[in-house]
C-alpha positions in Angstrom: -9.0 -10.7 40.0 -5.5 -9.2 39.0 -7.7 -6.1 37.7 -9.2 -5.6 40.7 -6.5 -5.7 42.9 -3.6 -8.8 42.6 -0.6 -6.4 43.5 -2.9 -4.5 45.9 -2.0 -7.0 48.7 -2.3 -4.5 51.5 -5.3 -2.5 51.1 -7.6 -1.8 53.8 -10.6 -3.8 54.2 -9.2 -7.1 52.8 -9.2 -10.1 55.1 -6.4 -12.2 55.9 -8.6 -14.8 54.9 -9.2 -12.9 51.3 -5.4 -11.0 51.5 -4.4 -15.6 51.4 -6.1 -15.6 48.3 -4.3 -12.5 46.8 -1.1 -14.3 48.1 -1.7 -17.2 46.3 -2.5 -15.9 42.9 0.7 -13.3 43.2 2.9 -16.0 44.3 3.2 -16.9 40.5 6.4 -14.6 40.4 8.6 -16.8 43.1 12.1 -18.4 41.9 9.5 -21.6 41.8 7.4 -20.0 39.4 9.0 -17.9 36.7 12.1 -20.2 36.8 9.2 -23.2 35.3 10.6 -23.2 32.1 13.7 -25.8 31.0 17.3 -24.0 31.8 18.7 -21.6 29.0 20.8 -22.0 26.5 21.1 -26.1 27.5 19.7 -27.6 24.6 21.4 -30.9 25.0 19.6 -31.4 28.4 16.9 -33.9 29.0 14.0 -33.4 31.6 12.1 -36.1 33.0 9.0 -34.7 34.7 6.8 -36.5 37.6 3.4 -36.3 37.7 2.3 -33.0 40.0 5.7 -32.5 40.6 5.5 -29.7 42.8 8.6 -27.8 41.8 10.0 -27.0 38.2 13.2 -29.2 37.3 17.2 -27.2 37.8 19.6 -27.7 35.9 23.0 -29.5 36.5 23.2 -27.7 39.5 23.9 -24.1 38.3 21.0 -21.2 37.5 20.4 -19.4 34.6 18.1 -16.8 33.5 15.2 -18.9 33.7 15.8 -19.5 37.5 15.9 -16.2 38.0 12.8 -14.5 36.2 10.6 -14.1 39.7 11.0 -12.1 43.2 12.9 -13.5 46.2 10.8 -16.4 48.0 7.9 -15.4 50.1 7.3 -17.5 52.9 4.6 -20.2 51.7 1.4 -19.9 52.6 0.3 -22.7 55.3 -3.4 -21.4 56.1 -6.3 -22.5 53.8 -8.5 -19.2 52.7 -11.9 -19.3 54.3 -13.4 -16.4 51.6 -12.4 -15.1 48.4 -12.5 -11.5 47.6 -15.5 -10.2 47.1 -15.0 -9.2 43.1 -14.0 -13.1 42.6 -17.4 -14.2 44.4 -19.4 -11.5 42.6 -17.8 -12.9 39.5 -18.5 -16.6 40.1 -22.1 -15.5 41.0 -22.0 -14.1 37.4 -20.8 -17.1 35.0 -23.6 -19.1 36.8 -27.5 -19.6 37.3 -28.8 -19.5 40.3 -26.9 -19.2 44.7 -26.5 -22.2 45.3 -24.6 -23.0 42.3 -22.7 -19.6 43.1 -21.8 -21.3 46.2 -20.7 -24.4 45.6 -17.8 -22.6 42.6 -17.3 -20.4 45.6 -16.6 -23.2 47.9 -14.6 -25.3 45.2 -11.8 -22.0 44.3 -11.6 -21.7 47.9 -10.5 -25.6 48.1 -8.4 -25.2 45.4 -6.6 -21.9 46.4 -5.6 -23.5 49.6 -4.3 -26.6 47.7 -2.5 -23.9 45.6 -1.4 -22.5 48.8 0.4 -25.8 49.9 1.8 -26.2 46.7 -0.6 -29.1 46.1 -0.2 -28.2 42.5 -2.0 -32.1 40.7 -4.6 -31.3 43.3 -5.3 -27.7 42.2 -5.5 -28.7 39.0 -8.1 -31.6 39.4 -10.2 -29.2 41.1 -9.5 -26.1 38.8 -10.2 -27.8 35.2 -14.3 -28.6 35.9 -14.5 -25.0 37.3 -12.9 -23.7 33.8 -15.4 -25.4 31.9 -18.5 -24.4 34.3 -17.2 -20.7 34.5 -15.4 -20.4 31.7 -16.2 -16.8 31.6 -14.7 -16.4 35.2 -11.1 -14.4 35.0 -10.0 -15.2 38.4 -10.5 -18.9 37.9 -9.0 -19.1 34.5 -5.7 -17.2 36.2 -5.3 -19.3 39.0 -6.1 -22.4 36.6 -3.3 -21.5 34.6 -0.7 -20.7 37.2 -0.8 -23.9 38.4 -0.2 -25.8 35.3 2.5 -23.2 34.7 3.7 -24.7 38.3 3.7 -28.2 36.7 5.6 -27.4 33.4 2.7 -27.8 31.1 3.3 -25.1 28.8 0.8 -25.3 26.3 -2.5 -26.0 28.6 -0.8 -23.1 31.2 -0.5 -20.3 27.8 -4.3 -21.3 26.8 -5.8 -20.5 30.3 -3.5 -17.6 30.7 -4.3 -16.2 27.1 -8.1 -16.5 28.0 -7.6 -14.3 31.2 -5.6 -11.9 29.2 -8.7 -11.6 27.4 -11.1 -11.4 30.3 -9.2 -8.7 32.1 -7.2 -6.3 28.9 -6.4 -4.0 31.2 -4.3 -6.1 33.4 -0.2 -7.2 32.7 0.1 -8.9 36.1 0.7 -12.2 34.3 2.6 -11.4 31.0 5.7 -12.5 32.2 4.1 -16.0 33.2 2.4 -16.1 29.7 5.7 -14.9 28.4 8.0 -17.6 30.1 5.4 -20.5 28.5 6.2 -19.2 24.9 9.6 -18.8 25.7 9.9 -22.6 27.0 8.4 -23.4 23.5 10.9 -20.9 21.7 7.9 -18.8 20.1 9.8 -15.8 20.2 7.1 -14.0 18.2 4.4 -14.4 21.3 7.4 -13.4 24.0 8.5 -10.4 21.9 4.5 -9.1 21.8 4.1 -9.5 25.5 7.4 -7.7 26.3 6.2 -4.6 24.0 2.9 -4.6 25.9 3.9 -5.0 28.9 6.4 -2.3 28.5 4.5 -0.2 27.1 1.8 -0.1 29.9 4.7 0.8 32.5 3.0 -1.4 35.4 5.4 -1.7 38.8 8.5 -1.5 38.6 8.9 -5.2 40.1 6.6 -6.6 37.5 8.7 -4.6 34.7 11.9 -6.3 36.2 10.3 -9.8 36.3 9.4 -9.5 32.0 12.8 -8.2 31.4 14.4 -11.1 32.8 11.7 -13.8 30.8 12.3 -11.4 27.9 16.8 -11.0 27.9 16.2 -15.0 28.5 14.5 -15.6 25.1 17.2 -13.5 23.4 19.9 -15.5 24.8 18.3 -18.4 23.6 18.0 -16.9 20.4 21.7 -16.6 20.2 21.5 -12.6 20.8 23.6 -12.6 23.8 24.9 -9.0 23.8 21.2 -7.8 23.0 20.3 -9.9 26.0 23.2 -8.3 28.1 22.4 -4.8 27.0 18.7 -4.8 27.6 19.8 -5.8 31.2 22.6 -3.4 31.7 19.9 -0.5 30.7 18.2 -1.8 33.8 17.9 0.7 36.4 19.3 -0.4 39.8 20.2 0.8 43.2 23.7 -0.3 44.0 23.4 1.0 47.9 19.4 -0.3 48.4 18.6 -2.7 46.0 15.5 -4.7 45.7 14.9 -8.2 45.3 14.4 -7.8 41.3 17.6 -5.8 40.9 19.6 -8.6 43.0 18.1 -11.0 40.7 19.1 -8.7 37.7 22.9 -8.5 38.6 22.8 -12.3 39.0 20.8 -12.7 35.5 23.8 -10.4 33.9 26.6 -12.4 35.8 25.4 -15.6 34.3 25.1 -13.8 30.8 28.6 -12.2 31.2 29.9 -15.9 31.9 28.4 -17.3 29.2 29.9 -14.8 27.2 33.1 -15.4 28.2 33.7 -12.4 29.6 34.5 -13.8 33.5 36.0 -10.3 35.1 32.8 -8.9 34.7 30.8 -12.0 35.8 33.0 -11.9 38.9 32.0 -8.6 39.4 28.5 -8.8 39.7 28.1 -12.3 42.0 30.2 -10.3 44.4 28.1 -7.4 44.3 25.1 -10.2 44.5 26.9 -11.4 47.6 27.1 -8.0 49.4 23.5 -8.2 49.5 22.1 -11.5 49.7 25.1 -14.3 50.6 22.8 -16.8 50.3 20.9 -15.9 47.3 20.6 -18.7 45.1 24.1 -20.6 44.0 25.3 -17.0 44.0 28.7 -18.5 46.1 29.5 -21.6 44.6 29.2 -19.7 40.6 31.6 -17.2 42.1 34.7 -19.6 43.7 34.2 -21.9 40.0 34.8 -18.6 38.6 38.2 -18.2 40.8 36.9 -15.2 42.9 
């Protein structure tokens, strides 16, 4: 699905129905989504998960680079897709024998994209896992399958699906960061470093770039390489007069790393330039005046 058209939201031809669907799967780049993995550099924290908890657990009430690894909040999706793109039906038609079997995949996705949607994540899964195992050939429902345990914080099930889409559709990078941000959450730096390369390499949009930078400066602050972590970030190119949502979330990333690093004047620097833009952007304010600024 992401090689036929995930980022393509607005292309003409595509339902509102079907452009719900697109929505759903791209929607695994929110401040909900990338920020899944446990806080950085927080090692004596201890995270108690509920089952289909529908949001990833913060942090002692302060963000770090792992909250911010995902575009501003789009508003969530509240109507249930009635079709799914035609690529994803031709697809499910594919990994199965006979229409009506075609059908009834078709029908359960649908049910499960809504749920998705709603951020019914324990529901999406239920219905997601017997579809992986009917059509396990199927990249769209291997993606979504793996976003949504990503959404519930199970790291290693969330990497296997995503892995098995990144083999389905090699010419995509739409979810490296997601794939990224599940090997970073179980420090194998290795995996991270590989996706980084690739998805640098293959100079995808600038948004999506952003979004593996952040996962990527995050594992190297973990790794204890803080000024290889501030640097990479600091090469970033932003526009101080119209900046995007990623570069917003960029200053923020580097005013956290700054802080951590002990250099505050810098740190002070960069929430207020955060706050020019976005005052409400998240605990943006409240880092800033404990920072005496």
């Amino acid at each position: 699905m992401a090689r036929k058209g995930t980022r393509q939201l607005n292309e003409e031809g595509v339902s509102p129905a079907s452009q719900s669907w697109r929505e759903a799967v791209a929607r695994s780049r929110t401040p909900e989504g990338l920020a899944g993995a446990p806080p950085a550099w927080e090692p004596d924290e201890v995270w108690v998960r509920e089952a289909d908890a529908p949001r990833a657990p913060r942090g002692r009430g302060r963000r770090g680079m792992a909250d911010v690894a995902g575009p501003t909040e789009e508003p969530r999706g509240r109507r249930k897709p009635k079709t799914l793109p035609p690529e994803v039906t031709s697809e499910l038609t594919d990994a199965v024998s006979g229409k009506a079997a075609a059908a009834k995949l078709n029908q359960r996705l649908t049910d499960a994209t809504g749920a998705f949607e709603r951020e019914r994540y324990g529901d999406a899964a239920r219905m997601l896992k017997p579809l992986a195992e009917q059509a396990p050939g199927a990249s769209a429902v291997r993606e979504l399958y793996g976003l949504t345990l990503y959404r519930l914080g199970r790291w290693d099930a969330a990497s296997k699906e995503l892995e098995a889409f990144r083999l389905l559709s090699p010419d995509s990078v739409d979810q490296h960061p997601t794939l990224a941000d599940c090997y970073r959450a179980k420090k194998r730096w290795r995996k991270v470093d590989e996706l980084w390369e690739e998805l640098r390499k293959a100079s995808p949009a600038p948004d999506l770039v952003a979004e593996g930078r952040l996962v990527y400066a995050g594992s190297l602050a973990e790794r204890g390489q803080m000024s290889e972590a501030i640097e990479l970030l600091e090469r970033a190119k932003t526009d101080q007069k119209k900046p995007r949502p990623d570069h917003l979330r960029t200053w923020y990333a580097l005013a956290d790393l700054y802080e951590r690093a002990g250099e505050v004047p810098r740190a002070r620097e960069l929430f207020r330039r955060v706050l020019r833009f976005d005052d409400e952007l998240y605990d943006t304010a409240d880092r800033l005046r404990g920072l005496g600024g």
